[in-house]
N, C-alpha and C positions, 0 to 999 in steps of 0.2 A: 075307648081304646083299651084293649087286650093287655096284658102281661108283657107277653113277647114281642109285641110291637114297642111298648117304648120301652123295653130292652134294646132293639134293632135300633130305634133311633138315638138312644143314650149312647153305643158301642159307636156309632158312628161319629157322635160328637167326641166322647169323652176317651175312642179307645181304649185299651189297657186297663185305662183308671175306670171305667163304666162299672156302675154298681152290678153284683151278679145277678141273675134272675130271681132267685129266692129272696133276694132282699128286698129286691122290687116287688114282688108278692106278699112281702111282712109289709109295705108301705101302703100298697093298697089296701090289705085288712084295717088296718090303722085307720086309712080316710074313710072307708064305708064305716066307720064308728065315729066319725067326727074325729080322731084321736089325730092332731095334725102336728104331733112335737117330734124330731129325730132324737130323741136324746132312748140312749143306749138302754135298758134297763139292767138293773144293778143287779150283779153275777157273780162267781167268784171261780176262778179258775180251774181245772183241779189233773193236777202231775200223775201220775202210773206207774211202776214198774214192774215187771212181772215176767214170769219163766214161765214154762213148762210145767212147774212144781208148784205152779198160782203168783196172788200178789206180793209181794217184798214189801211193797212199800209206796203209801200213797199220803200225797198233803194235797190240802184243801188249801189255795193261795186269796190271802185276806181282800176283799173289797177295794177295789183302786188302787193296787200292788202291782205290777211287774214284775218278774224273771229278773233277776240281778244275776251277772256274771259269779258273784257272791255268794246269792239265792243257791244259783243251781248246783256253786260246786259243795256249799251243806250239805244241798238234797244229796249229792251225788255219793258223798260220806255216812251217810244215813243209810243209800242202800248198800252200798260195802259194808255198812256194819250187819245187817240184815241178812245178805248172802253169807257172809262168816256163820252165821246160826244157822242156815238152811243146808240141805241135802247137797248143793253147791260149792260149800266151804273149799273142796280140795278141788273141784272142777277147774276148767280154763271157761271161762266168761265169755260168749261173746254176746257185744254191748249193741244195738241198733241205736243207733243214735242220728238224730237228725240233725238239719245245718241253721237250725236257728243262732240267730248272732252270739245271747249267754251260752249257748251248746260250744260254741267254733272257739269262743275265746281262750288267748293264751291260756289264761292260768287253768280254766276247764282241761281245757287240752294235757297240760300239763299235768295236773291232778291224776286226770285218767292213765295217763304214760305211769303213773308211779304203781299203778292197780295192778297192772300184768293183765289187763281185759284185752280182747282181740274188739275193739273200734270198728264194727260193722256201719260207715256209712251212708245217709241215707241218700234211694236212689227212688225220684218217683217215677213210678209206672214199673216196679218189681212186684207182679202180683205175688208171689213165695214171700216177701217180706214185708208184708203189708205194715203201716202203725197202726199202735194203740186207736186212736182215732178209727179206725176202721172196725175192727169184729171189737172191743171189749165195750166203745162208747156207743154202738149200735144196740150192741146188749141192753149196756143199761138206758139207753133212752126206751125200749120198749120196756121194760122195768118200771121204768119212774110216769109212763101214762097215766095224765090224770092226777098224779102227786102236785099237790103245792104246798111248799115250804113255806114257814113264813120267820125263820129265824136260820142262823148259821148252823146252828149248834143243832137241831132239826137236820138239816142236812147232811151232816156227819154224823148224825146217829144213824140217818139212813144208811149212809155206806160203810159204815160197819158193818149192817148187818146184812147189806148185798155182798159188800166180799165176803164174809162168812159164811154166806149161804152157797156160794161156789164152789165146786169140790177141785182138788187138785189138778183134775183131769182137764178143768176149765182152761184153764191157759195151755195146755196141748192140743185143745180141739180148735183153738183159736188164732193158732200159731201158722 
């Protein structure tokens, strides 16, 4: 049996919840190796932020962590201190921000009301305002071909020295 067939027949049981294609193709690489565990391999998330004038500001989220409503509004303070040092400082901000649950919450919300950012909601299927996910982590996945890490600290050296290597122009051609 193909891919797409028991895709077809998964969506028909499972609806909604039916695994996507792609995962069901990571599942079958897995059995043609004998490898027959779902268990996730261990990852580590990693945040963005970035203008026109490049990256502000990026964290690497630790091993079996979550986004804490908490979390994001640090991060969120991290990149307002960031944009204060950038070409930005006296601009009007505006922020794309998506509706993840720590993104929407009060105090997020809140937080950002006090920044004077212009709250650019997110809207999918707006190709003009695509996310990060889109052109930055396309980039670096053909970047990182063939790269294996095998410590954290490894992979933050790497992106160090991929943001680095990006010229300011990067995040205007991406935008």
């Amino acid at each position: 049996m193909k891919v797409p067939e028991v895709h077809r027949r998964l969506v028909q049981v499972y609806k909604a919840e039916a695994p996507y294609e792609n995962t069901i193709r990571i599942w079958f690489g897995k059995f043609e190796n004998k490898d027959f565990s779902f268990d996730d391999a261990s990852r580590s998330e990693l945040s963005v932020w970035w203008s026109v004038h490049g990256v502000h500001h990026w964290k690497l989220l630790d091993e079996r962590k979550t986004i804490t409503t908490e979390y994001y509004s640090a991060q969120l303070q991290k990149v307002r201190a960031q944009l204060n040092l950038s070409p930005l400082k006296h601009h009007r901000v505006p922020y794309f921000h998506d509706n993840a649950r720590p993104h929407v919450a009060k105090t997020a919300k809140s937080l950002l009301a006090t920044f004077s950012w212009t709250v650019l909601a997110y809207q999918p299927y707006i190709p003009d305002l695509a996310p990060t996910d889109y052109h930055l982590f396309s980039d670096m996945h053909r970047s990182l071909e063939g790269t294996d890490f095998k410590t954290k600290s490894e992979v933050e050296n790497w992106l160090v020295s991929y943001f680095a290597s990006k010229s300011h122009r990067f995040g205007g051609q991406v935008l």
